[in-house]
C-alpha positions as CSV (number, residue, x, y, z in Angstrom):
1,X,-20.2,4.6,-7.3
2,X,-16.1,4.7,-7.3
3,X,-13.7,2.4,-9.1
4,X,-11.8,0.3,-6.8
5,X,-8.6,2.1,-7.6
6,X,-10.1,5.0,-6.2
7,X,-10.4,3.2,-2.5
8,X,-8.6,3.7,0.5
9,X,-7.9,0.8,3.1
10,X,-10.3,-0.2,5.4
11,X,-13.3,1.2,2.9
12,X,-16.5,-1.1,3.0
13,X,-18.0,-1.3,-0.4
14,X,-20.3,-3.7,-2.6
15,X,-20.2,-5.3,-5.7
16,X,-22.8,-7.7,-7.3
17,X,-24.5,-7.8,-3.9
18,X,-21.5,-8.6,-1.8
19,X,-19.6,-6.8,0.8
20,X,-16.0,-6.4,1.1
21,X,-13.6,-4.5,3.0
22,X,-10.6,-3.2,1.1
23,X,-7.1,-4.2,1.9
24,X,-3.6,-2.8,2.0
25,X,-1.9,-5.3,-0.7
26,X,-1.5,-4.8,-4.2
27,X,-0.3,-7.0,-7.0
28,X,2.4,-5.7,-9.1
29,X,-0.7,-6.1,-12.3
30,X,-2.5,-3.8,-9.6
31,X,-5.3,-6.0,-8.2
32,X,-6.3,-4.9,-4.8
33,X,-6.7,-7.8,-2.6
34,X,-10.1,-7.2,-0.3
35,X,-11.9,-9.8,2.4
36,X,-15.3,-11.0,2.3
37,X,-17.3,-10.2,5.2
38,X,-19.7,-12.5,4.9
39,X,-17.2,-15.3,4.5
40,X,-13.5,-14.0,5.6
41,X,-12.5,-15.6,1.8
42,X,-10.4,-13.3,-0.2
43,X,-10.6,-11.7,-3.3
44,X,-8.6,-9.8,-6.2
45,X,-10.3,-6.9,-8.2
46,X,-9.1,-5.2,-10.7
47,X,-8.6,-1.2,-10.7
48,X,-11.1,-0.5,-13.3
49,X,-14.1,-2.3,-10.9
50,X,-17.2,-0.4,-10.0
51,X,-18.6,-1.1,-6.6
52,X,-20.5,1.6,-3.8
53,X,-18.5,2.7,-1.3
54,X,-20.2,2.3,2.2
55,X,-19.7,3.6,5.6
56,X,-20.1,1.5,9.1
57,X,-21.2,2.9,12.2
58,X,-21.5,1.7,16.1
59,X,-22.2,3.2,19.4
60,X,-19.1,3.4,21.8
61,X,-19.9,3.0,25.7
62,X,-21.4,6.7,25.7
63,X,-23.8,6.1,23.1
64,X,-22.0,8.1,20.7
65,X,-22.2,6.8,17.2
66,X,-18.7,6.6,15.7
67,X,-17.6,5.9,12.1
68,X,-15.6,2.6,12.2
69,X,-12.7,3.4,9.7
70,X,-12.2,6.8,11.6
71,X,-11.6,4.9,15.3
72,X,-8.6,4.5,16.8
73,X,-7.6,1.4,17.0
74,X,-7.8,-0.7,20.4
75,X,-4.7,-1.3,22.5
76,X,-5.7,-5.2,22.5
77,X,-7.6,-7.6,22.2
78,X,-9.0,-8.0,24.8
79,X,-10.3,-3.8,24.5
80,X,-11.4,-4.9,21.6
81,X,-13.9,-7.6,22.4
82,X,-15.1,-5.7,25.5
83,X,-16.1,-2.8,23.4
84,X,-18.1,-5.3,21.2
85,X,-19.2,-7.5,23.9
86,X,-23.2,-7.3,23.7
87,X,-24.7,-5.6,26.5
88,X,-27.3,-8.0,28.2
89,X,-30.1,-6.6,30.4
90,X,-31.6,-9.2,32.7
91,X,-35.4,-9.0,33.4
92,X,-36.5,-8.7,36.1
């Protein structure tokens, strides 16, 4: 468990069962503004906030299992999407 000052951008973390991702603003009273990912709504905590802090992973094209936050980010879009794009097998 970490306080939400503690958190970096881009940190996934709970609190009362819902999952945010932190983001770069800050009020001038120090409220962190984050964005639900289960909605996209957004939401102001204060510093002194206790949530749990975790990671998300996914497999890149060689099957190598990546920490999101520590990716590079894609050149576009469109790099984007393809990378995400589910991979659909046809039977046969």
């Amino acid at each position: 468990m970490k306080y939400v000052e503690e958190l970096e951008s881009g940190d996934f973390f709970n609190v009362d069962h819902h999952k945010y991702i932190m983001s770069t603003d800050v009020k001038s009273s120090g409220k962190r503004m984050t964005v639900s990912v289960q909605n996209g709504s957004i939401r102001w905590f204060s510093g002194d906030t206790i949530c749990a802090i975790q990671d998300i992973y996914y497999r890149d094209e060689e099957n190598n299992i990546l920490l999101v936050k520590d990716s590079p980010p894609p050149e576009s879009v469109a790099e984007a999407l393809r990378k995400v794009e589910p991979k659909i097998n046809p039977m046969r």
